[in-house]
Structure formats: structure tokens, C-alpha cells
VMD Tcl script that builds the backbone (N, CA, C; Angstrom):
set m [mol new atoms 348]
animate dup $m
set s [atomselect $m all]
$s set {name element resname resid chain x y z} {
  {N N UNK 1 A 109.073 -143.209 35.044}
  {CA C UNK 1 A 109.930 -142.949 33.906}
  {C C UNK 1 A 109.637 -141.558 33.353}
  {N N UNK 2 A 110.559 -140.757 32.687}
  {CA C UNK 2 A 110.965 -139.737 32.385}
  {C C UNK 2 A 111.126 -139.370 31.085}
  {N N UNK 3 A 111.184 -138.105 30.568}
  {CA C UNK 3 A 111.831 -137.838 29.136}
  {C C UNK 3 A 113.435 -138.522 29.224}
  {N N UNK 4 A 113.780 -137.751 30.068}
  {CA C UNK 4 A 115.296 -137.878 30.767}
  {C C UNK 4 A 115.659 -139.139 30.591}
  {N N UNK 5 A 114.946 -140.104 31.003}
  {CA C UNK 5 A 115.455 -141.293 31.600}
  {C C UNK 5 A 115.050 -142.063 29.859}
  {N N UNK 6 A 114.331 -141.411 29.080}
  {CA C UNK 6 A 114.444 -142.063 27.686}
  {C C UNK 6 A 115.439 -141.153 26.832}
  {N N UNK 7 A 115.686 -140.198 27.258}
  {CA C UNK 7 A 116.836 -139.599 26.290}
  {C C UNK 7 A 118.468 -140.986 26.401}
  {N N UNK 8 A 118.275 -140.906 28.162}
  {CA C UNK 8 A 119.738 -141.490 28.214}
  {C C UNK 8 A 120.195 -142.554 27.521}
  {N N UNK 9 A 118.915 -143.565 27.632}
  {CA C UNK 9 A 118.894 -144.591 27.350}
  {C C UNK 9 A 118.652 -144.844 25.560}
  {N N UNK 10 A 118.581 -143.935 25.056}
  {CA C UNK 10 A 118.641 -143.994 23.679}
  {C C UNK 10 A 120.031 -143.514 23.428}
  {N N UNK 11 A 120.413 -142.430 24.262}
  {CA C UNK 11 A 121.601 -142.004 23.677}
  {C C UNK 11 A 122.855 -142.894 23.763}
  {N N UNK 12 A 122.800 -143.692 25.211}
  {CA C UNK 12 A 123.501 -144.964 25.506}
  {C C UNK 12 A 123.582 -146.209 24.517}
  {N N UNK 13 A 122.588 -145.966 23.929}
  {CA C UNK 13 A 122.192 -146.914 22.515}
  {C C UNK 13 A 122.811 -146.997 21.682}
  {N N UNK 14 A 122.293 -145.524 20.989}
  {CA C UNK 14 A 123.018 -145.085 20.074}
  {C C UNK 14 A 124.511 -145.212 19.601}
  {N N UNK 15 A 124.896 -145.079 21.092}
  {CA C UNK 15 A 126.740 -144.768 21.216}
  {C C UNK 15 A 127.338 -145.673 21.077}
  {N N UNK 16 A 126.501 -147.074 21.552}
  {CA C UNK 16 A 127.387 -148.280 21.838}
  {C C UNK 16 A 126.668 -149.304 20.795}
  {N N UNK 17 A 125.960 -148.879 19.592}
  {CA C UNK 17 A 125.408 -149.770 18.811}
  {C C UNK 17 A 126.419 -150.803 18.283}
  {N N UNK 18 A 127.503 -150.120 17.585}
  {CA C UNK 18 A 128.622 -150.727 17.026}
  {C C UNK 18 A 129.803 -151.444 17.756}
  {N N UNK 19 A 129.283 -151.555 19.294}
  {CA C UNK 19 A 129.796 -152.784 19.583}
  {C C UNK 19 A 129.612 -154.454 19.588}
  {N N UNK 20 A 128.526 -154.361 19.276}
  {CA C UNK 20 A 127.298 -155.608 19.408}
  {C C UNK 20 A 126.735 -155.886 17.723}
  {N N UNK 21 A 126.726 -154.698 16.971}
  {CA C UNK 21 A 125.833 -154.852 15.831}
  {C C UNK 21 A 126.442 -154.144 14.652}
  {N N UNK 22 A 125.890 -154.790 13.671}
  {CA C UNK 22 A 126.569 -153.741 12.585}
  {C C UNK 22 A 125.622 -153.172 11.767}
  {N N UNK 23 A 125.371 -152.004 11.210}
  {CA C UNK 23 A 124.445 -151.070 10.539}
  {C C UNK 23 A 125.141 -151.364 8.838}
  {N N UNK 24 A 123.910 -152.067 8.374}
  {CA C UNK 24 A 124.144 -152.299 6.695}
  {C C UNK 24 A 123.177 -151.261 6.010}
  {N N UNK 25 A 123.428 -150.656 5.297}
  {CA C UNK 25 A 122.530 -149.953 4.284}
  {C C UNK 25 A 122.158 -151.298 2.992}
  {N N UNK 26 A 120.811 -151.518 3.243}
  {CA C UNK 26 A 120.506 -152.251 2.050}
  {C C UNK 26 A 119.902 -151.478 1.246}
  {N N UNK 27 A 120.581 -151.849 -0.291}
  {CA C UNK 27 A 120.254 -150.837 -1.345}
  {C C UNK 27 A 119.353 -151.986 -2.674}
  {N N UNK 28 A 118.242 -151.721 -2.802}
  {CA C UNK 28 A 117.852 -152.424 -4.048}
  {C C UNK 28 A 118.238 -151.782 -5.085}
  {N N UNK 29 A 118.466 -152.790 -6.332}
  {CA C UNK 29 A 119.148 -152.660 -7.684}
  {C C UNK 29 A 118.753 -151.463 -8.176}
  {N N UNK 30 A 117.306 -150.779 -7.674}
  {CA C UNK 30 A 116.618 -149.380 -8.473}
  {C C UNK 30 A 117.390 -147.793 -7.637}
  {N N UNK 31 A 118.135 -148.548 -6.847}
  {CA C UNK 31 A 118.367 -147.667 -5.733}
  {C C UNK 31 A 117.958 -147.172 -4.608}
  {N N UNK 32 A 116.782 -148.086 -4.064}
  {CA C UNK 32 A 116.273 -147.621 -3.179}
  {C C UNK 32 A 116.928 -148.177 -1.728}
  {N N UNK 33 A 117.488 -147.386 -0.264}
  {CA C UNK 33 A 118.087 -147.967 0.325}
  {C C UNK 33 A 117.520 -147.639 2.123}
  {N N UNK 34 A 117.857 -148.876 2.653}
  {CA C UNK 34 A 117.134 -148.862 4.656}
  {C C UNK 34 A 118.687 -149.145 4.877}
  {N N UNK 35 A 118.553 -148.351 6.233}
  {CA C UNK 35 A 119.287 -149.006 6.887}
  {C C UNK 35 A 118.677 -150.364 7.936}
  {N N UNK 36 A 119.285 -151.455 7.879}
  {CA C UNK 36 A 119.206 -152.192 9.147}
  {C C UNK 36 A 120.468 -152.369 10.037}
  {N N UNK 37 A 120.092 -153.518 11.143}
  {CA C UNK 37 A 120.906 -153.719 11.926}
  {C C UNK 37 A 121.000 -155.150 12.236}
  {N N UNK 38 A 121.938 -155.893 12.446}
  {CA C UNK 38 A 122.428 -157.400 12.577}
  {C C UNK 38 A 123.461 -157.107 13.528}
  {N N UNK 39 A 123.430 -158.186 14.520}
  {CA C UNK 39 A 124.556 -158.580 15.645}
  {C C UNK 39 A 125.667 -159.351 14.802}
  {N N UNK 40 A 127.011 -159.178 15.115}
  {CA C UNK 40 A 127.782 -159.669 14.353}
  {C C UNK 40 A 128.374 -160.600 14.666}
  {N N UNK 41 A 127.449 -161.545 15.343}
  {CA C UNK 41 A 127.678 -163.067 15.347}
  {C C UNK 41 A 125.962 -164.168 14.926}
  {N N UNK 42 A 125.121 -162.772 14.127}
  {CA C UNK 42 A 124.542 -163.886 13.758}
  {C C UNK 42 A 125.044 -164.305 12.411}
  {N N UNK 43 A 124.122 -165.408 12.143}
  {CA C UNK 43 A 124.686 -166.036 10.262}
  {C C UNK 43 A 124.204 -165.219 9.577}
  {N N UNK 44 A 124.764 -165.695 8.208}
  {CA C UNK 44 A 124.380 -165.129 7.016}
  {C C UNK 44 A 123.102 -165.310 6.745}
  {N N UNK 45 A 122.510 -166.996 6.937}
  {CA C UNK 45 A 121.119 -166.897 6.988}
  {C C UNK 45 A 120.286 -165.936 7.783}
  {N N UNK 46 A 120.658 -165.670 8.970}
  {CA C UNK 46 A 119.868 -164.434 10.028}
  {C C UNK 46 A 119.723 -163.127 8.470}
  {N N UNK 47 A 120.946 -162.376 7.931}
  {CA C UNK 47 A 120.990 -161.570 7.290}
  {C C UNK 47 A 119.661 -161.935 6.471}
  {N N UNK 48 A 119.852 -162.711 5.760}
  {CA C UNK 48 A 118.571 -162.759 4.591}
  {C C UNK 48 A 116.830 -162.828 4.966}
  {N N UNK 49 A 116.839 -163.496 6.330}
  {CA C UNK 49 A 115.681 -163.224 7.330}
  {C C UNK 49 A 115.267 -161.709 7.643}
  {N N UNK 50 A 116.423 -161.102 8.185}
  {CA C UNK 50 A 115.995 -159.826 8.470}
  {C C UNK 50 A 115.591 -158.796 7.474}
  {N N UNK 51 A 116.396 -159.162 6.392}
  {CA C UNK 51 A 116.087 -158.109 5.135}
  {C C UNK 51 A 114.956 -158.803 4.401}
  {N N UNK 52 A 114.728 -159.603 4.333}
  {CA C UNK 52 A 113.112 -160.103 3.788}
  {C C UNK 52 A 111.879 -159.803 4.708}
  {N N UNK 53 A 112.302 -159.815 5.958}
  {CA C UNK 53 A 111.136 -159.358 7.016}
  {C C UNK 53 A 111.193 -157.373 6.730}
  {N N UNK 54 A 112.373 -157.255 6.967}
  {CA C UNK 54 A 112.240 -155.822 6.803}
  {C C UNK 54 A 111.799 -155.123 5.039}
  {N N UNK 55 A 111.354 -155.813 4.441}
  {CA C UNK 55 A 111.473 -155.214 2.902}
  {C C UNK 55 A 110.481 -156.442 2.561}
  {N N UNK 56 A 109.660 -157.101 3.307}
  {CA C UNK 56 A 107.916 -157.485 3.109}
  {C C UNK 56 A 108.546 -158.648 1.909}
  {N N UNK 57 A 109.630 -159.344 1.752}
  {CA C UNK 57 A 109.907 -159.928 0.987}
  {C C UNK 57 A 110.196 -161.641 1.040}
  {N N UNK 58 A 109.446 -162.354 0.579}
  {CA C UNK 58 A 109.192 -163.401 0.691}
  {C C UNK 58 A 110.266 -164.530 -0.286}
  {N N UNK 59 A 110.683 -164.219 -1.211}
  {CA C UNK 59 A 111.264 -164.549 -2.483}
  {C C UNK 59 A 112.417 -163.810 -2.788}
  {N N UNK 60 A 113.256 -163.611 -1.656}
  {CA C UNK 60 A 114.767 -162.893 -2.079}
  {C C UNK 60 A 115.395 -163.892 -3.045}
  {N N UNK 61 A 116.229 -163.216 -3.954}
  {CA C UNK 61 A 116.797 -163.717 -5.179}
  {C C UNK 61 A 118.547 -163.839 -4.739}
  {N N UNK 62 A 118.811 -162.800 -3.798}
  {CA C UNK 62 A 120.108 -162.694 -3.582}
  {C C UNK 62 A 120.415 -161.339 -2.851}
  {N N UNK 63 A 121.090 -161.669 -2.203}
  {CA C UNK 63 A 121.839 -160.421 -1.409}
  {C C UNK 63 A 123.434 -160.223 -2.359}
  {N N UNK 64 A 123.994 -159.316 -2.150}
  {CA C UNK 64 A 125.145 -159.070 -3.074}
  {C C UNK 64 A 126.131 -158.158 -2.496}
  {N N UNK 65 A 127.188 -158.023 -2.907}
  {CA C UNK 65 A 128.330 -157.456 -2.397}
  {C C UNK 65 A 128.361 -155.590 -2.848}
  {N N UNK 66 A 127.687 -156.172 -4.523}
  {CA C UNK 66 A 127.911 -155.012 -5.184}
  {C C UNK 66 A 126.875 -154.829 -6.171}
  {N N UNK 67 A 126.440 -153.806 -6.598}
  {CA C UNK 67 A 125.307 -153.683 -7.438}
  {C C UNK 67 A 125.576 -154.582 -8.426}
  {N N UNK 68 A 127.128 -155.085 -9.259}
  {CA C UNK 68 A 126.691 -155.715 -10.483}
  {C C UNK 68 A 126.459 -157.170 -10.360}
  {N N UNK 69 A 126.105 -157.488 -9.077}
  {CA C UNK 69 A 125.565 -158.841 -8.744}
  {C C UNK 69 A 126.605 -159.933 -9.064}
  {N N UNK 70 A 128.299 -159.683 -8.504}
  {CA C UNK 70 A 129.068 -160.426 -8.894}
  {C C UNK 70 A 129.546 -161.329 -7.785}
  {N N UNK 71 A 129.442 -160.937 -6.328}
  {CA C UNK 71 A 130.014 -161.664 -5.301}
  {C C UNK 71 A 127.880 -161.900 -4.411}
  {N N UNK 72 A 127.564 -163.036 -4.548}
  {CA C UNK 72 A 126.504 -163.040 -3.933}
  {C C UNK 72 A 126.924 -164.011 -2.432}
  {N N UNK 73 A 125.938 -163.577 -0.749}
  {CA C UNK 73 A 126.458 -163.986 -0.452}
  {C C UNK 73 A 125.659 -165.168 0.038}
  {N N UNK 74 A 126.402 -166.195 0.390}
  {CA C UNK 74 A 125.430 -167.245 0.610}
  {C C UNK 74 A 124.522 -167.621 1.231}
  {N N UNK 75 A 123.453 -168.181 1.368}
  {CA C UNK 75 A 122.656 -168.534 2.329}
  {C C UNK 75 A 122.691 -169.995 2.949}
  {N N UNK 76 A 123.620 -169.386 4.539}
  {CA C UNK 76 A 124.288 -170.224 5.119}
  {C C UNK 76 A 124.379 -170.012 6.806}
  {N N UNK 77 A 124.204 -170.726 7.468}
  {CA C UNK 77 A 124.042 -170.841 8.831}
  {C C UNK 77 A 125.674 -171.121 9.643}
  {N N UNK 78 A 126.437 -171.751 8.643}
  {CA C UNK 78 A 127.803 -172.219 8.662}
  {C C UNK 78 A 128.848 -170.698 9.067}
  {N N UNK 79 A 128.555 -169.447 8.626}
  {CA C UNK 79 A 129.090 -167.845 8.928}
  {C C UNK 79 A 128.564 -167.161 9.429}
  {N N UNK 80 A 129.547 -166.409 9.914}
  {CA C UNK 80 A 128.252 -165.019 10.745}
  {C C UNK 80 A 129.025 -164.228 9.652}
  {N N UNK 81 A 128.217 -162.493 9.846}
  {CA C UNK 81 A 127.785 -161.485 9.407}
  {C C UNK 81 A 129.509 -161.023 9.616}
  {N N UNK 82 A 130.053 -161.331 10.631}
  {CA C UNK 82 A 131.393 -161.083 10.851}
  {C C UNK 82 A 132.305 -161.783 10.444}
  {N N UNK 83 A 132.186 -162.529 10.292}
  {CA C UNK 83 A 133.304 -163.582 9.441}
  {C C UNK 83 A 133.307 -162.842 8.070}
  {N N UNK 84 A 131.982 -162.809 7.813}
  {CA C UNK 84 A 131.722 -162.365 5.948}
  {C C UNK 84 A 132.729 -161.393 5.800}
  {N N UNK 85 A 132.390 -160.803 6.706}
  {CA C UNK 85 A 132.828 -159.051 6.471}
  {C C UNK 85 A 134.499 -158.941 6.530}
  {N N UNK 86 A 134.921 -159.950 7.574}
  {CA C UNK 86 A 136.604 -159.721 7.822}
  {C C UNK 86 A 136.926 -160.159 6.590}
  {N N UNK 87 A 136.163 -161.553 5.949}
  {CA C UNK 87 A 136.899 -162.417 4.948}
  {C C UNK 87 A 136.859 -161.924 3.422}
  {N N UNK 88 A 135.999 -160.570 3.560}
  {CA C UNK 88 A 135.662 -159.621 2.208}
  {C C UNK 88 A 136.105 -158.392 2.586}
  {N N UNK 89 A 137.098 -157.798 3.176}
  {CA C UNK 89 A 137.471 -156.498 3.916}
  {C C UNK 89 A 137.511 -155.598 2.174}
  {N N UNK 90 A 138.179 -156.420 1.191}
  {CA C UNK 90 A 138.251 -155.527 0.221}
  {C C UNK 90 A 137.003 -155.056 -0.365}
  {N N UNK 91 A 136.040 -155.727 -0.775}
  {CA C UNK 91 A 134.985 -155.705 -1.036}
  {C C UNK 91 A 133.492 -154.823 -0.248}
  {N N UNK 92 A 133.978 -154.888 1.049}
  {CA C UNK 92 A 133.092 -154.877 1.862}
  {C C UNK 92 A 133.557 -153.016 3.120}
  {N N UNK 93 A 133.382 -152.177 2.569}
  {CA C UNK 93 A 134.030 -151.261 2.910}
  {C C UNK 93 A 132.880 -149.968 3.644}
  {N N UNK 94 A 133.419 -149.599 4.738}
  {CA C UNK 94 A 132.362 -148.671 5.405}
  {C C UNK 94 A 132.167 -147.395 3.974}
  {N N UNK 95 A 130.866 -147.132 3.612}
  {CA C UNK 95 A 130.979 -146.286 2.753}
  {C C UNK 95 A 130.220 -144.727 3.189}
  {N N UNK 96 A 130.230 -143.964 3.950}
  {CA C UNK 96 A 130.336 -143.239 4.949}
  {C C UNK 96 A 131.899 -142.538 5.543}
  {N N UNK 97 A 132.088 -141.745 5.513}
  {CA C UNK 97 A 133.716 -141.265 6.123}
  {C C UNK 97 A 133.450 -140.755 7.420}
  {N N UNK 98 A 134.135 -140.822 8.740}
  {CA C UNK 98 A 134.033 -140.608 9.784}
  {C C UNK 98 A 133.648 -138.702 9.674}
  {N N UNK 99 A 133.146 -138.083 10.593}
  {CA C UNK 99 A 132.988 -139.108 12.146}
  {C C UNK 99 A 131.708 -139.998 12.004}
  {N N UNK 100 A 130.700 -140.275 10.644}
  {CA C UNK 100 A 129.752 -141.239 10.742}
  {C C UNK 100 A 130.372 -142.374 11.666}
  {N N UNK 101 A 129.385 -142.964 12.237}
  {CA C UNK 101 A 129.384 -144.488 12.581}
  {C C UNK 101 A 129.652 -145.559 11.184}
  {N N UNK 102 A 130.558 -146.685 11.479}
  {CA C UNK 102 A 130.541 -147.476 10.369}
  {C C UNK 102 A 129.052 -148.234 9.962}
  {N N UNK 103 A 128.804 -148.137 8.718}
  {CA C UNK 103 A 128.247 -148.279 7.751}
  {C C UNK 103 A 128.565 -149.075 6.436}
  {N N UNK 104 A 128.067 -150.544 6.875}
  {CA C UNK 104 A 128.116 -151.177 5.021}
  {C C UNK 104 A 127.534 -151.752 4.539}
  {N N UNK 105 A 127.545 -151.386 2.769}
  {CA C UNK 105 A 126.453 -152.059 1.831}
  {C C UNK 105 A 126.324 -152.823 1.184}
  {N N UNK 106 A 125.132 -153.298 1.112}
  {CA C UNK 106 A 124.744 -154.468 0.341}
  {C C UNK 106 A 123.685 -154.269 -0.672}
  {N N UNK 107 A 124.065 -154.786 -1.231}
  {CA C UNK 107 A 122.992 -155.075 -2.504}
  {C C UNK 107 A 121.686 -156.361 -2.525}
  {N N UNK 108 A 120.705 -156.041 -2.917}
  {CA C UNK 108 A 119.212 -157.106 -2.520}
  {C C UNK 108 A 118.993 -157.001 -3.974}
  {N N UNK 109 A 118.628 -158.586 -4.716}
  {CA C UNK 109 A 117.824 -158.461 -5.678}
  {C C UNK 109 A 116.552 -159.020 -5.122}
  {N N UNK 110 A 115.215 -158.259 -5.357}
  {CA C UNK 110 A 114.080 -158.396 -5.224}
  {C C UNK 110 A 113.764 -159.379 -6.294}
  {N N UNK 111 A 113.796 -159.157 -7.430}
  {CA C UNK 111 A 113.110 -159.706 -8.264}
  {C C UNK 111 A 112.381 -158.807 -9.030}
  {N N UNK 112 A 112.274 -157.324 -8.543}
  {CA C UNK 112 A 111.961 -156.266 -9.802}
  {C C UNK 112 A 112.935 -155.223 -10.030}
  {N N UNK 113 A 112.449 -155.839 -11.411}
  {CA C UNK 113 A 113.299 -155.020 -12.259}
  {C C UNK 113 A 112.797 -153.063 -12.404}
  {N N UNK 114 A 113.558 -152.265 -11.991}
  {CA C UNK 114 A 113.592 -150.819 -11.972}
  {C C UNK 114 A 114.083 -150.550 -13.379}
  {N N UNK 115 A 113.036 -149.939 -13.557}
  {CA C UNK 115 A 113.461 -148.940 -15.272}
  {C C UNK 115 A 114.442 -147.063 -14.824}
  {N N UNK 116 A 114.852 -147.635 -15.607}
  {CA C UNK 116 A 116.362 -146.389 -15.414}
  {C C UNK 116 A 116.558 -145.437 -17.094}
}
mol reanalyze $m
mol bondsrecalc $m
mol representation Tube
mol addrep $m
């Protein structure tokens, strides 16, 4: 194996992420934000797994549509990540303008509160 042969194969990655997966920016309420990544046929429960593993968080309070914590989404095995998203198109909007890759956000309440 090669530089070469790891360039391709990242760049092959890269290119074709958004056929298989979707890239969420999770943003906590203080503003702090990761990107992850979810296949868009796992559930909603997968979502709340990954962002608690990725953000050391044991005690998620809620994932959310929108910072003012008005559409939360459920924790449910019954939807995928893609269903959510078609069935909230208004709500749920790449926030990024091309040529980015699509990109969408969510809101995490941790459970701390950020002074502003």
C-alpha cells in the first residue's frame, strides 16, 4: 500500500459519502457544533446513540429540530434518519449552499446550560 492508493480511496469516499449517509452538524444550545455521519436507513434511535457516543454523553435530554427546542425528535426504532428528514423537508433544510455537500442541523440538549 501506497500514499496513492490512500489518497484514492479517501477521495472515493469522500465523493460518494452522500449516497449511503448523511452529514448532520450537531450544534449544542451554547453553540458548540461536530459534524457527524448516519446511514440513512438507520433509526432515529441509532441517531441518539451516535451523538451520545460522539459527545461522551450519557444522559441526552433531546435532540431537536431547532435551537428553540420546539420539534424534538423521537427516540424511536419505528423511523430512520430518512424518513425524518423527507417527513420534515420544511424544517429540516441543508444549511450550507452548494457547491458544499448537503449538510443538516440539529440541535442536542446536553443538559448544560451555556451562559450567553
Amino acid at each position: 500500500m501506497n500514499n496513492s492508493s490512500f489518497e484514492n480511496k479517501m477521495d472515493y469516499f469522500t465523493k460518494h459519502v452522500d449516497s449511503s449517509r448523511y452529514i448532520i452538524e450537531i450544534s449544542k444550545l451554547c453553540g458548540y457544533s461536530e459534524f457527524i455521519m448516519i446511514y440513512k436507513d438507520q433509526s432515529l434511535i441509532d441517531l441518539y446513540k451516535i451523538v451520545s457516543c460522539h459527545f461522551h454523553c450519557n444522559d441526552i435530554k433531546g435532540i431537536y429540530t431547532s435551537s428553540d427546542k420546539l420539534v424534538r425528535i423521537p427516540i424511536t426504532e419505528l423511523f430512520t434518519i430518512r424518513e425524518f428528514i423527507l417527513k420534515n423537508q420544511k424544517m429540516i433544510i441543508p444549511i450550507y449552499p452548494l457547491p458544499y455537500p448537503i449538510v443538516y442541523k440539529l440541535y442536542l440538549d446536553d443538559g448544560h446550560n451555556c451562559p450567553h
